[in-house]
C-alpha positions as CSV (number, residue, x, y, z in Angstrom):
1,X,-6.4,-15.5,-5.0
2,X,-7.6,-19.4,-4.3
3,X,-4.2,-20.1,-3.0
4,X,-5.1,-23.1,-0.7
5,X,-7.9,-25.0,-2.3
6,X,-7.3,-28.1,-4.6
7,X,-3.6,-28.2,-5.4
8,X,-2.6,-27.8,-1.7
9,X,-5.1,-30.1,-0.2
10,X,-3.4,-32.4,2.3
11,X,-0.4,-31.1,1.8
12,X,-0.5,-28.6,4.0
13,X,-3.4,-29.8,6.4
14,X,-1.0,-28.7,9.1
15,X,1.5,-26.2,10.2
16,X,3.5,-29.1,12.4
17,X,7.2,-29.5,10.7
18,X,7.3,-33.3,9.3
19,X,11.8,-32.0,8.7
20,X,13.6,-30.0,11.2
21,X,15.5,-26.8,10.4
22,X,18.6,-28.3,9.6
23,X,17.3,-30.7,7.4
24,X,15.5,-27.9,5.5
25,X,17.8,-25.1,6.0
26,X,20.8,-26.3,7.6
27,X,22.2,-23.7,10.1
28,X,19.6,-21.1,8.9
29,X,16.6,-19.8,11.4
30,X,15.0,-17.4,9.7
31,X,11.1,-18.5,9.2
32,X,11.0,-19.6,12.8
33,X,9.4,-18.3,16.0
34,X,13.2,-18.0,18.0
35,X,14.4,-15.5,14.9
36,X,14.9,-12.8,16.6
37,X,13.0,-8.9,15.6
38,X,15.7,-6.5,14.6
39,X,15.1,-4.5,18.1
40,X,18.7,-5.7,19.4
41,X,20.5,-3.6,16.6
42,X,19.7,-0.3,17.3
43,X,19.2,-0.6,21.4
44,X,22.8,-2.1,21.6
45,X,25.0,-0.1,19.4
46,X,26.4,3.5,19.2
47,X,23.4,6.1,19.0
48,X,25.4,9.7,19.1
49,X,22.5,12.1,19.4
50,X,20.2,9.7,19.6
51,X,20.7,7.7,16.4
52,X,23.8,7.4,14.1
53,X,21.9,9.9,11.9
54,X,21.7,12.8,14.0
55,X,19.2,15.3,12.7
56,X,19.0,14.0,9.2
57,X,15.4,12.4,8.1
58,X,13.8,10.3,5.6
59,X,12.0,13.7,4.3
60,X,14.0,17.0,4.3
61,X,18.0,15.2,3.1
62,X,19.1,14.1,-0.1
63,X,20.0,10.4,0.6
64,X,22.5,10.5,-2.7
65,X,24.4,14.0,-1.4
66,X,24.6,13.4,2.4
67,X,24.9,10.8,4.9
68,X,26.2,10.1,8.1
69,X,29.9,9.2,9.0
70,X,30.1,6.9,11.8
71,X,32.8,5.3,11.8
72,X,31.8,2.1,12.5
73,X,32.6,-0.8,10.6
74,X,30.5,-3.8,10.8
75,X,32.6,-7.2,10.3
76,X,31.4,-10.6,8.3
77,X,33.0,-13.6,7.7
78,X,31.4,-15.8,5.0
79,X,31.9,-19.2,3.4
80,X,30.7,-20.4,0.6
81,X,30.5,-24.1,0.1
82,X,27.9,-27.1,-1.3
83,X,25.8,-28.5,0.8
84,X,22.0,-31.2,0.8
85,X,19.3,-29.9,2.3
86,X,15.1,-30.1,1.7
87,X,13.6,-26.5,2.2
88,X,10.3,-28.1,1.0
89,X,10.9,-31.2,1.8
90,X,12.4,-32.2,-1.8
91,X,16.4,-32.8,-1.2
92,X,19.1,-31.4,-3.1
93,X,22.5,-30.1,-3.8
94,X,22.7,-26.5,-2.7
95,X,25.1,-23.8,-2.2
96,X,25.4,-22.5,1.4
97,X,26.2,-19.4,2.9
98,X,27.8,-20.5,6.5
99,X,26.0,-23.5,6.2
100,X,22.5,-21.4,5.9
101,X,20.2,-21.0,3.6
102,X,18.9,-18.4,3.1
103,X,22.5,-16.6,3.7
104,X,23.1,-14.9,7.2
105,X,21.7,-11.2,7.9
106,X,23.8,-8.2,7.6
107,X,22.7,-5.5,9.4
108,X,24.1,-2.0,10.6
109,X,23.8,1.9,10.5
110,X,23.4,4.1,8.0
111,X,26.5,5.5,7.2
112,X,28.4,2.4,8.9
113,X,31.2,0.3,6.8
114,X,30.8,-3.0,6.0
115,X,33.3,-5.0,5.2
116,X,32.5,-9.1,4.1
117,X,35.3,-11.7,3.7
118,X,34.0,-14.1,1.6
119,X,36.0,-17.4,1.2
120,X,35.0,-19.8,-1.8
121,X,35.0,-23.4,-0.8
122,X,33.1,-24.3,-3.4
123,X,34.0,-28.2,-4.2
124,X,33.1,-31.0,-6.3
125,X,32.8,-29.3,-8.5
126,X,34.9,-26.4,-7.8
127,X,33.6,-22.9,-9.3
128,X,34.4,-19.2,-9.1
129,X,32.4,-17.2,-7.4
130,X,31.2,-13.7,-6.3
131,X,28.7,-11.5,-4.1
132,X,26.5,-8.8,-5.7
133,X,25.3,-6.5,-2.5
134,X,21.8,-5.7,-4.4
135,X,21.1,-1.9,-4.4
136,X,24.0,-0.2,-2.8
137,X,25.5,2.9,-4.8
138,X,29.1,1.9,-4.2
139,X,30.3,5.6,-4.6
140,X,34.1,6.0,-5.3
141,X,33.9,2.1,-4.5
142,X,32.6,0.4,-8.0
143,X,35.2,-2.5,-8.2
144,X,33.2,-3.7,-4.7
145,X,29.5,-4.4,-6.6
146,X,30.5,-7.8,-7.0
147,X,30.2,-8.5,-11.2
148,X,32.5,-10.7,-12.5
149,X,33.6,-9.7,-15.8
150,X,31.9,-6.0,-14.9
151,X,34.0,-4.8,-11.7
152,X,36.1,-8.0,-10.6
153,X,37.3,-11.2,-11.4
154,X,35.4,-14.3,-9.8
155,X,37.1,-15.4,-6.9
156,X,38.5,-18.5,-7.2
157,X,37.9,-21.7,-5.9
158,X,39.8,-22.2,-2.5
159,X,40.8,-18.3,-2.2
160,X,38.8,-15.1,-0.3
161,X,37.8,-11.7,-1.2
162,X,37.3,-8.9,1.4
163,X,34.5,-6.7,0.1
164,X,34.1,-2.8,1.7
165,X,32.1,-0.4,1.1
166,X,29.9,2.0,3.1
167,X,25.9,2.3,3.8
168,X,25.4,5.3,1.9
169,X,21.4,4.4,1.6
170,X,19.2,2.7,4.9
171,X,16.5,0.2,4.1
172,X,16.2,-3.2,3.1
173,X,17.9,-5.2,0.7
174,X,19.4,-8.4,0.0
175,X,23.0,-10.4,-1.0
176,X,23.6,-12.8,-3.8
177,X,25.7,-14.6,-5.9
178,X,26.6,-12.9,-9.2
179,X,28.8,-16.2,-11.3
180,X,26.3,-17.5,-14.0
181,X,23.0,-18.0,-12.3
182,X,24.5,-19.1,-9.2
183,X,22.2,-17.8,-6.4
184,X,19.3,-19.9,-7.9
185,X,21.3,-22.4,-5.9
186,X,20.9,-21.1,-2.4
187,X,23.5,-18.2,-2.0
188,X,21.0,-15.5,-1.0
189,X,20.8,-13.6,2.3
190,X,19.1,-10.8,3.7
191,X,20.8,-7.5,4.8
192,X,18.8,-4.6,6.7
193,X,20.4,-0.7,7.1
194,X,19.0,1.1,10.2
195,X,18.1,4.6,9.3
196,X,15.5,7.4,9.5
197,X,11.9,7.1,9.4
198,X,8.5,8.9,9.9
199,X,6.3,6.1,10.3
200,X,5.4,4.3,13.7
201,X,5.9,1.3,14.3
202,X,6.1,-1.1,17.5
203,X,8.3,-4.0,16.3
204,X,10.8,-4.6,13.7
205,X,9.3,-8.4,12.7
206,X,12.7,-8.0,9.8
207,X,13.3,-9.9,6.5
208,X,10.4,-12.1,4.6
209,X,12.2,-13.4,1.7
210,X,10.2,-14.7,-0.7
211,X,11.6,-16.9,-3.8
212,X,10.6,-19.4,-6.5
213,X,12.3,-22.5,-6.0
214,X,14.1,-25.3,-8.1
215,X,14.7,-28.9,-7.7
216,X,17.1,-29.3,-9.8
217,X,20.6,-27.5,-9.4
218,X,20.9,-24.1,-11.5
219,X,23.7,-25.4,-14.2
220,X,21.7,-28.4,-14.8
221,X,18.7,-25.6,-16.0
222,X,20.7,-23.6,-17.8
223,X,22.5,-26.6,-19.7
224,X,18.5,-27.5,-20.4
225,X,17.6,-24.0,-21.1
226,X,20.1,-23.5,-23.6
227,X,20.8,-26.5,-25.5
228,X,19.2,-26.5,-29.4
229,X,15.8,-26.8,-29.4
230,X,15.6,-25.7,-25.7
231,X,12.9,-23.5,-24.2
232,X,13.9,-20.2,-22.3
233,X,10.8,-20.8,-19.7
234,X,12.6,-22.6,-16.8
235,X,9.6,-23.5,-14.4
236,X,9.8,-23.4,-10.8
237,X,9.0,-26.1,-8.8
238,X,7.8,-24.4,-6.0
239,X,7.9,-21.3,-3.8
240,X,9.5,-20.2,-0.6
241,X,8.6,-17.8,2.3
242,X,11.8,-17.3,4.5
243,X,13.3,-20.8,2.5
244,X,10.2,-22.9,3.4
245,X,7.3,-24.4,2.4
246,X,6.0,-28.0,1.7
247,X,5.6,-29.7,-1.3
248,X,3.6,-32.1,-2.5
249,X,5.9,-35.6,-3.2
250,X,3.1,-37.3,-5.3
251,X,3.8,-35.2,-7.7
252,X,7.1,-35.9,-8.0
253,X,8.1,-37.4,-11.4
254,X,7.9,-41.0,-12.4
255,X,11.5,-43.1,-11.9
256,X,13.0,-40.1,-9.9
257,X,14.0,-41.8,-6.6
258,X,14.9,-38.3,-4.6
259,X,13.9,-38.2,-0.8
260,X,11.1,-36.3,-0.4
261,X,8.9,-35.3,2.6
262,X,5.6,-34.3,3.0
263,X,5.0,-31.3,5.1
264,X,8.3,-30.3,5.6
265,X,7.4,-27.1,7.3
266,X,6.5,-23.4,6.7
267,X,8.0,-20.2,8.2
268,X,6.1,-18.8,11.8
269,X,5.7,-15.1,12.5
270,X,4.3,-14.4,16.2
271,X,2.5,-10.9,16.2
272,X,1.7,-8.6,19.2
273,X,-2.2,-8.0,19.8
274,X,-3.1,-4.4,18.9
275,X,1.4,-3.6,17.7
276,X,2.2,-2.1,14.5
277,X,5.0,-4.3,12.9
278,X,7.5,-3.8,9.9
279,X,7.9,-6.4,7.8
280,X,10.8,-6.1,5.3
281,X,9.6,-8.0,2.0
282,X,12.1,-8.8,-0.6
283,X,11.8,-10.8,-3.9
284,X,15.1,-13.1,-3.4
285,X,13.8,-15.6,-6.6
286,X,15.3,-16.3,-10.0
287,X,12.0,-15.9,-11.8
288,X,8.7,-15.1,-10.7
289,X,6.8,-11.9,-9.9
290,X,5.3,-12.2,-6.4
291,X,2.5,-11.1,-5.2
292,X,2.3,-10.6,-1.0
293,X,-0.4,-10.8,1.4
294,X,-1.5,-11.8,5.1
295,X,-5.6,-12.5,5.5
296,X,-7.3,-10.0,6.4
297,X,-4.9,-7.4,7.3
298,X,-4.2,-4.1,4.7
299,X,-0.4,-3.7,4.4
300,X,0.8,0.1,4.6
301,X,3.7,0.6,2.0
302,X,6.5,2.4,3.4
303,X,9.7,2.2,1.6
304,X,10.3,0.7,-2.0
305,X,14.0,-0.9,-3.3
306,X,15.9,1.8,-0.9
307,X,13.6,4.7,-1.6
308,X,10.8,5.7,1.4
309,X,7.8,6.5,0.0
310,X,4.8,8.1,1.3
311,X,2.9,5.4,3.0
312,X,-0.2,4.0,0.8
313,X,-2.1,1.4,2.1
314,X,-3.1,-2.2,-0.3
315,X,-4.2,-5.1,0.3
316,X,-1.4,-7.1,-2.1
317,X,2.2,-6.1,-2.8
318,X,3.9,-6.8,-6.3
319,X,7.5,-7.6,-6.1
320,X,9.5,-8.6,-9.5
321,X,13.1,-10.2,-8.8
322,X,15.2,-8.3,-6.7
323,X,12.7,-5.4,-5.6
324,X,11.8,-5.0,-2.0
325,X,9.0,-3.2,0.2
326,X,8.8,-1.9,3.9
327,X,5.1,-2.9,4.9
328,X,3.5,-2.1,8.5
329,X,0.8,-4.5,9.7
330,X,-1.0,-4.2,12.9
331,X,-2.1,-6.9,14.4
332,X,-5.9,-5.9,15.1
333,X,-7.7,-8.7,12.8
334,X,-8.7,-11.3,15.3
335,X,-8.0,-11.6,18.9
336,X,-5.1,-12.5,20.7
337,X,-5.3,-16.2,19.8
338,X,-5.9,-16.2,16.4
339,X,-3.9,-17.3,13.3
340,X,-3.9,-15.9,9.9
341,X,-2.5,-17.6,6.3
342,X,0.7,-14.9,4.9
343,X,0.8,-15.8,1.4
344,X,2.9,-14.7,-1.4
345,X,1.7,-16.3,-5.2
346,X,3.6,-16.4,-8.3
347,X,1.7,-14.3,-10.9
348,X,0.2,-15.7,-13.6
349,X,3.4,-14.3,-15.8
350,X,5.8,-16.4,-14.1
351,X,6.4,-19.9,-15.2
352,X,5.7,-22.2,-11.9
353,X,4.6,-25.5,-11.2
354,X,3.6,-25.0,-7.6
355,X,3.0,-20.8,-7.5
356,X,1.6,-20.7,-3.9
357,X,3.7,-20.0,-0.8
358,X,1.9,-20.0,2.4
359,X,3.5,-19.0,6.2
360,X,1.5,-18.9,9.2
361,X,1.2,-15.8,11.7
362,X,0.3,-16.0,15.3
363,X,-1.4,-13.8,17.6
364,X,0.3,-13.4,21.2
365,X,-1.6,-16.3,22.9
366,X,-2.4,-18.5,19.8
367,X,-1.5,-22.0,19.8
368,X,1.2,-22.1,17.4
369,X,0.7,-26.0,16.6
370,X,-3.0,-24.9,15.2
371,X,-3.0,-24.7,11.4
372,X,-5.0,-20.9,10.0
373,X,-8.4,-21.3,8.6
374,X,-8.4,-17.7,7.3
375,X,-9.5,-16.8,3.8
376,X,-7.5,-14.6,1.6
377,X,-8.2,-11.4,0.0
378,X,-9.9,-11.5,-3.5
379,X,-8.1,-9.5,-5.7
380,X,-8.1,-11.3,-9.0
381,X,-4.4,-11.9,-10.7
382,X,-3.1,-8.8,-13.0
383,X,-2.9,-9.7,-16.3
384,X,0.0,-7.3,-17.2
385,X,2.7,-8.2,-14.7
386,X,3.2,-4.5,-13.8
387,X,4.2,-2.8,-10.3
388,X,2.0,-0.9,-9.0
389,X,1.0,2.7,-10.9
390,X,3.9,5.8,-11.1
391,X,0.8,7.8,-9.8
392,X,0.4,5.9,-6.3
393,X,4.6,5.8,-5.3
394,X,5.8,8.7,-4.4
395,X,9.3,9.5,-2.3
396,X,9.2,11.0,1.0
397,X,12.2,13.0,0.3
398,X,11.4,15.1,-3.3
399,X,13.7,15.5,-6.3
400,X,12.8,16.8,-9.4
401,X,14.2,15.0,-13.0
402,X,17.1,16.7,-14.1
403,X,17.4,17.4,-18.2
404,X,19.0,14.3,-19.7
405,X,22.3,15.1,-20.9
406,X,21.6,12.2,-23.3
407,X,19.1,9.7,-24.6
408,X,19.1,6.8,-25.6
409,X,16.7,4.0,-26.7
410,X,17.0,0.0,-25.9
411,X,15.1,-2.6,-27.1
412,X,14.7,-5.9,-25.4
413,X,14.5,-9.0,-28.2
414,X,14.5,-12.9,-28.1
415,X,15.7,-14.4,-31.2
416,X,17.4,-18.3,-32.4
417,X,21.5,-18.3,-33.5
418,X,22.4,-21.0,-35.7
419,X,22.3,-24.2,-33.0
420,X,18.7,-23.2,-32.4
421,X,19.4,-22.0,-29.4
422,X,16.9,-19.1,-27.9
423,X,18.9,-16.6,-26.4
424,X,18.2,-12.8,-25.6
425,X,19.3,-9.5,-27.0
426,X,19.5,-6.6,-25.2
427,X,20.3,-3.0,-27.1
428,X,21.1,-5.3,-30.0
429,X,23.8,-7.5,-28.2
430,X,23.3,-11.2,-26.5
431,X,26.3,-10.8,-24.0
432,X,28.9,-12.9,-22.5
433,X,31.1,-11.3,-19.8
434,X,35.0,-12.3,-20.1
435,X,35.7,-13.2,-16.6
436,X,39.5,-12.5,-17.3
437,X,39.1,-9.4,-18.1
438,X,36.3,-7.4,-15.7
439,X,35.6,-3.9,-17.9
440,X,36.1,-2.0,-14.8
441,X,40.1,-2.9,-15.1
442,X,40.2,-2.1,-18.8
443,X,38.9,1.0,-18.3
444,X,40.6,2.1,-15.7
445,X,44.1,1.6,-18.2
446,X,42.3,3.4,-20.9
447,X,41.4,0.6,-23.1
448,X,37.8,1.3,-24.4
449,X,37.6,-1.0,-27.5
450,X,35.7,-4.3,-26.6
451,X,34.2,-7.1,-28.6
452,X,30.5,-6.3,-29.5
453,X,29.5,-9.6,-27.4
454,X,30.5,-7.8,-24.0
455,X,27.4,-5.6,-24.7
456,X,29.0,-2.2,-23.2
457,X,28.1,1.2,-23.5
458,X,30.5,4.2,-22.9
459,X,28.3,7.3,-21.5
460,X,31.7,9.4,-21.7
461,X,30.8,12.4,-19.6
462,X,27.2,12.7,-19.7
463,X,25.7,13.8,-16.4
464,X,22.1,12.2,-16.7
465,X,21.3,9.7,-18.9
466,X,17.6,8.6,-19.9
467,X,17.0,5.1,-21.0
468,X,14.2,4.3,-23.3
469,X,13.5,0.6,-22.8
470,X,11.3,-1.0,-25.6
471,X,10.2,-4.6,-24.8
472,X,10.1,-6.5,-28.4
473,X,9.1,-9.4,-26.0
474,X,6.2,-11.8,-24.7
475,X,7.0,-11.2,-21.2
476,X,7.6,-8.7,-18.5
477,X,11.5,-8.4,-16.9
478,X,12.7,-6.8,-14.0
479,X,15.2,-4.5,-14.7
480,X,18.2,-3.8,-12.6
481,X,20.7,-1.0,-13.4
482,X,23.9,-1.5,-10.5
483,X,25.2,1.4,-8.8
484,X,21.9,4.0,-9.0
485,X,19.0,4.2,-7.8
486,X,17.1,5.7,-10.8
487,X,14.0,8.1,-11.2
488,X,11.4,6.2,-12.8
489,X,9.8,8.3,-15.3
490,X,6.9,6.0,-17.1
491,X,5.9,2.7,-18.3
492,X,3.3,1.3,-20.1
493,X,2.2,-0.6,-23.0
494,X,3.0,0.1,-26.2
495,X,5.1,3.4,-27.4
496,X,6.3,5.9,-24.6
497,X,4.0,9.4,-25.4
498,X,6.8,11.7,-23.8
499,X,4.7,11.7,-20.8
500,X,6.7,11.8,-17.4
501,X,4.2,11.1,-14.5
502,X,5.4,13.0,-11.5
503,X,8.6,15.1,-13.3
504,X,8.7,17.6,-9.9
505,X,9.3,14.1,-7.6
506,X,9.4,10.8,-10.1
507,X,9.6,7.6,-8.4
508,X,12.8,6.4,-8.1
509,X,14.3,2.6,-7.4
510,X,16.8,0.0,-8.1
511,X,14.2,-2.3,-10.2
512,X,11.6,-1.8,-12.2
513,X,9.1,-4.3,-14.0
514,X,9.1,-2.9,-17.7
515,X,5.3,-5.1,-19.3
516,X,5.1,-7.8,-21.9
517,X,5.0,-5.3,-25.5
518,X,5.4,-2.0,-23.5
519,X,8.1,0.3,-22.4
520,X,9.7,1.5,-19.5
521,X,11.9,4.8,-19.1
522,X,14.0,5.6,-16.5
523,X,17.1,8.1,-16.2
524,X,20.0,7.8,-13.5
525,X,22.7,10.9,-12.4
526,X,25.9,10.0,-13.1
527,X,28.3,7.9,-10.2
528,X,30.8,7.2,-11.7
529,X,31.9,3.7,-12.7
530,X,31.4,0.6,-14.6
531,X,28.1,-0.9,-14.0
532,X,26.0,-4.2,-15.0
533,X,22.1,-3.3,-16.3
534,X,20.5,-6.2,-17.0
535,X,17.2,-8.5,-16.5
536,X,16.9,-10.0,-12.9
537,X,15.5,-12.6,-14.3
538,X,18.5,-15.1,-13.4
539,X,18.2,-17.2,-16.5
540,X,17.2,-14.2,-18.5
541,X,20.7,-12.9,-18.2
542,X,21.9,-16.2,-18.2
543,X,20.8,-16.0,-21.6
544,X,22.1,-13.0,-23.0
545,X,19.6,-10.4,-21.2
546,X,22.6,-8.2,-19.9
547,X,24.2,-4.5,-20.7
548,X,28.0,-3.2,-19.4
549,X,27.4,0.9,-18.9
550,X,30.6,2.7,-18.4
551,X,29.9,5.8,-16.1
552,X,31.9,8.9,-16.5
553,X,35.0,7.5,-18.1
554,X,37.3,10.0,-17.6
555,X,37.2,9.9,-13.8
556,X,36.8,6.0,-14.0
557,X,40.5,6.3,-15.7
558,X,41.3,8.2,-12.5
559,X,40.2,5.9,-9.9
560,X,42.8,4.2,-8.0
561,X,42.2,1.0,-7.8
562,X,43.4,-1.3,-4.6
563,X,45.5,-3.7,-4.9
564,X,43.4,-6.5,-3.8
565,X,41.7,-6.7,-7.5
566,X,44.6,-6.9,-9.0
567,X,45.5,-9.9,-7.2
568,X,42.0,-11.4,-7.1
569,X,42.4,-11.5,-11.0
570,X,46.2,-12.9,-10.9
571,X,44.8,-15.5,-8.7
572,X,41.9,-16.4,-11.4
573,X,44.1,-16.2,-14.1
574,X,46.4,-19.0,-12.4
575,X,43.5,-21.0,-11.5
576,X,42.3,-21.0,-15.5
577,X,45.5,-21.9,-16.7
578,X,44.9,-25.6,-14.8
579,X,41.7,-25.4,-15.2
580,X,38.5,-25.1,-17.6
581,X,35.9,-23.1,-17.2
582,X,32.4,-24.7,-17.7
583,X,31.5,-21.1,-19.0
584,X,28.3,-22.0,-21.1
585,X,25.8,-18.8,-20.6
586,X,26.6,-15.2,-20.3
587,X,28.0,-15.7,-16.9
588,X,26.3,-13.2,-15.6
C-alpha cells in the first residue's frame, strides 16, 4: 500500500501531538488513549435474563420481524453550533456537535428508545439544519429519518427538534447532518447498539471513524463545484482516523495565511497482549472509498452496515461512504511492547490530495511516545472501486429473496444544463428537495402530484421492489436507500445477466458501492413511508444524485403524524418569510 514513504516523510516522524485535543477537536476524545472501551454499557445497565435480548440471537431471529421491548429510553441532548478547530493541524470554521468533533456517541440496547433533542445554534451565518440517524429502519416512525424536504422540515436556526425512534437493529452506525452537504463540515458522530452475537471477543475497543477531510468549509465547495465551468471532483485535502491526523503545512497554497501546524497528532488505540478486540469501522467521509488495515494483523469481518455476517477473515477492509464493518483483531503480532501503524487509504477512485490516514496502536507495555516502524500489508489498490465479492458476505441469520412485486430499472447519468453547470441525474431527474414542503407531509394529505425536479417515485402497494441500477458514469457511488436494509442481489460491470448470487440468503445492507460502467441490483420489502435513495457521495447529491421513493402509499396516507412536525415546519416557514435561503444545490 506505500502509505508512509515519500509524501509523509517528516511529517509524521513522530506520534508526539505538536496541538492538543481541544485545539484539534475541541471537546471531542475519541482517538485518544483515555476514550473509554464500550465495556461500561452493558455491565451497568438493565440485563433481564441476562441481556436485554433474552433468548433471541444474531442467527436463528429475523432482525426486521422481531426485537426486543425494553422499555428503556436512552436520553441526548445535542447542540449544534460553529466552531475553529485544526483536526490536522490546518484551522478552520467547523460545525460542532456539543463542541466535539467528531459528534458524541450514542449508545444503548437493542430494542431501547432513543430520543435526541437537537437544538440549532447555528450562527453567522445562520442555517437550517437536520440529523439523518444512518441505517435505522424507522418502522411506523418515517417522519424521524431526518430528510429535509423527504420526511421533515429543517429545523430552524435558534429552534430544537426532539427526534424518537426505537433500535429495531444492533450494530454499528453513525449520525450526520442531512441540510445540503452539511456534515462535510464536522456534524458526524458515532452511535453503537448492543445486541447479540456469536463471535468472541475480549474488549469492545468501539468506533474508528474514518473520513476524507476538507480545508475549506462545505458551501464554499459546492459554490466551486457548481458554478459554470466547474468540476464535480471536489478533492480532499486530507484524511482522518477518529478526526485526526497531521498534515503537511508546506504544502499549503501560496498567499494563503491560515494557521497551520505540523504534527498535529494522530488517534492512539492501546491493545491487550494475546485479547481479541472489536473494532467498529465506519466510513463517516463525504467522498472517498476507504480502505482499512493495521500491520500485520488479519481482521475477521463480523458484521457489515447492520447485518452480521459470517466471519471471513482479510487483510484490508473496503468501506464506501456511509458503510460500516465489525472487525476482531487479536493482539498476538509482536510482544507486549510493540507498536503497529492502523492505516486507512483513500482508493485510487477517490479524488484526494493527501489519501493516507495513519493511527498508531499499542501493545500493553509499549511506550506510547515511541512512533511504529511496522510495514504494511501489500495488497496492491483495486482498480474497480468495488466492495468485496456477493460470494464472500454472507448473513448469519438466512433469508431468502422474495419475488419482486415490481421492477424497475435506474440509470445513474452526469450531464451540463445551459450555465455549464455539471450536475447529476439520477432515474432521469437531477433533484432539488423543497424544504417547505417535506414529501412525507404531502403524502400523508393525499397529494401525490409533484414537480418532476423532486425526483420521487410512488411504489403504490408493491410489497418488494427490485432496483436495477445502471451506472452511465466514470465512477463508482455508494448507494444509500433510507429506511431498509436491502438484499443485495448482484453487481458488476457492464449489463446485469439475471444472475442473483446467493438467492436462498443474498447479502443484505444499507450501502452498496455500484462500479464505474457497471450495475448494481438490489430489492428492499416494503416499510412503509417516504424515503431518500441517493449517492452518499455528499457532493454527488449535492448535485443532483438523489431519488424520493414513496413506500406503500396508502398506509403512508394513514399514518398519524405528531404534532411536533407540523410545528417544526410552521416554524421554518416563519423563519423563510424573513429570511432567504442560500438554497444553491439539491439540499440534500
Amino acid at each position: 500500500m506505500g502509505l508512509v514513504s515519500g509524501l509523509l516523510n517528516g511529517v509524521v516522524d513522530t506520534v508526539k501531538s505538536a496541538l492538543g485535543q481541544t485545539k484539534t477537536n475541541g471537546a471531542s476524545l475519541l482517538g485518544t488513549l483515555v476514550y473509554p472501551c464500550l465495556a461500561f454499557f452493558l455491565t451497568n445497565n438493565p440485563l433481564p435474563n441476562g441481556y436485554p435480548w433474552g433468548t433471541l440471537t444474531d442467527f436463528a431471529n429475523n432482525p426486521y420481524k422481531e426485537f426486543p421491548k425494553t422499555g428503556v429510553v436512552r436520553y441526548y441532548d445535542f447542540t449544534i453550533s460553529r466552531g475553529v478547530i485544526a483536526p490536522d493541524g490546518y484551522e478552520r470554521p467547523v460545525l460542532l456537535v456539543n463542541g466535539a468533533f467528531p459528534g458524541p456517541l450514542i449508545e444503548a440496547n437493542w430494542g431501547d428508545t432513543i430520543v435526541v433533542n437537537v437544538n440549532n445554534n447555528i450562527t453567522g451565518p445562520e442555517e437550517g439544519t437536520s440529523i439523518h440517524w444512518h441505517g435505522f429502519l424507522q418502522k411506523e416512525t418515517p417522519w424521524e429519518d431526518g430528510a429535509p424536504g423527504v420526511t421533515q422540515c429543517p429545523i430552524p436556526p435558534k429552534k430544537s427538534y426532539r427526534y424518537e425512534f426505537i433500535a429495531s437493529l444492533y450494530g454499528s452506525t453513525w449520525y450526520h447532518a442531512h441540510y445540503s452537504a452539511q456534515y462535510a463540515g464536522g456534524v458526524v458522530g458515532p452511535m453503537v447498539i448492543h445486541g447479540p452475537t456469536q463471535a468472541k471477543y475480549d474488549i469492545d475497543i468501539g468506533p474508528v471513524m474514518l473520513s476524507d477531510w476538507y480545508h475549506k468549509a462545505y458551501f464554499d465547495l459546492i459554490k466551486e463545484m457548481l458554478a459554470p465551468h466547474g468540476s464535480p471532483r471536489v478533492l480532499s485535502d486530507n484524511n482522518l482516523i477518529n478526526g485526526k491526523m497531521s498534515f503537511d503545512c508546506s504544502t499549503v497554497a501560496p498567499g494563503d495565511n491560515t494557521p497551520c501546524t505540523n504534527n498535529a497528532g494522530i488517534s492512539k488505540f492501546k491493545f491487550e497482549t494475546g485479547k481479541t478486540h472489536r473494532l467498529r469501522l465506519i466510513n463517516s467521509g463525504a467522498d472517498g472509498v476507504q480502505r482499512f488495515s493495521i500491520d500485520g494483523h488479519k481482521l475477521t469481518v463480523i458484521a457489515e452496515d447492520f447485518t452480521p455476517v459470517k466471519p471471513y477473515d482479510t487483510n484490508v477492509v473496503i468501506l464506501g461512504v456511509g458503510q460500516r464493518a465489525d472487525v476482531l483483531v487479536k493482539a498476538d503480532a509482536g510482544k507486549s511492547d510493540s507498536v503497529f501503524w492502523m492505516r486507512s487509504t483513500l482508493t485510487g477512485c477517490s479524488p484526494a490530495r493527501q489519501p493516507n490516514a495513519l493511527a498508531a496502536v499499542y501493545y500493553d507495555k509499549a511506550d506510547t511516545s515511541k512512533t511504529p516502524e511496522s510495514s504494511p500489508w501489500v495488497v496492491p489498490d483495486p482498480t474497480s472501486c468495488a466492495n468485496e465479492q456477493l460470494i464472500k458476505t454472507e448473513p448469519l441469520y438466512p433469508i431468502a429473496v422474495p419475488n419482486p412485486t415490481f421492477t424497475q430499472t435506474m440509470d445513474i447519468e452526469t450531464f451540463k444544463n445551459a450555465s455549464d453547470v455539471t450536475l447529476w441525474k439520477f432515474n432521469g431527474a437531477s433533484a432539488r428537495v423543497n424544504y417547505n414542503n417535506p414529501v412525507l407531509l404531502l403524502a400523508n394529505q393525499g397529494n401525490f402530484s409533484y414537480p418532476p425536479e423532486w425526483g420521487v417515485v410512488n411504489y403504490a402497494s408493491n410489497t418488494s421492489v427490485r432496483l436495477i441500477i445502471r451506472n452511465k458514469s466514470p465512477g463508482s457511488h455508494p448507494m444509500h436507500l433510507h429506511g431498509h436494509n436491502s438484499y443485495i442481489l448482484a453487481e458488476g460491470l457492464g449489463e446485469w445477466d439475471g444472475t442473483v448470487t446467493r438467492p436462498q440468503n443474498p447479502h443484505r445492507r444499507d450501502v452498496h458501492l455500484v462500479r464505474a460502467g457497471g450495475y448494481l441490483v438490489m430489492q428492499f420489502d416494503a416499510n412503509p413511508g417516504v424515503w431518500a435513495f441517493h449517492c452518499h457521495i455528499a457532493w454527488h447529491a449535492s448535485g443532483g444524485f438523489f431519488s424520493t421513493l414513496i413506500v406503500d402509499s396508502k398506509k403512508v396516507q394513514r399514518m398519524r403524524l405528531p404534532g411536533d412536525i407540523q410545528d417544526n415546519c410552521k416554524a421554518w416557514d416563519l423563519w423563510t418569510r424573513r429570511n432567504v435561503v442560500d438554497q444553491i444545490d439539491s439540499g440534500a
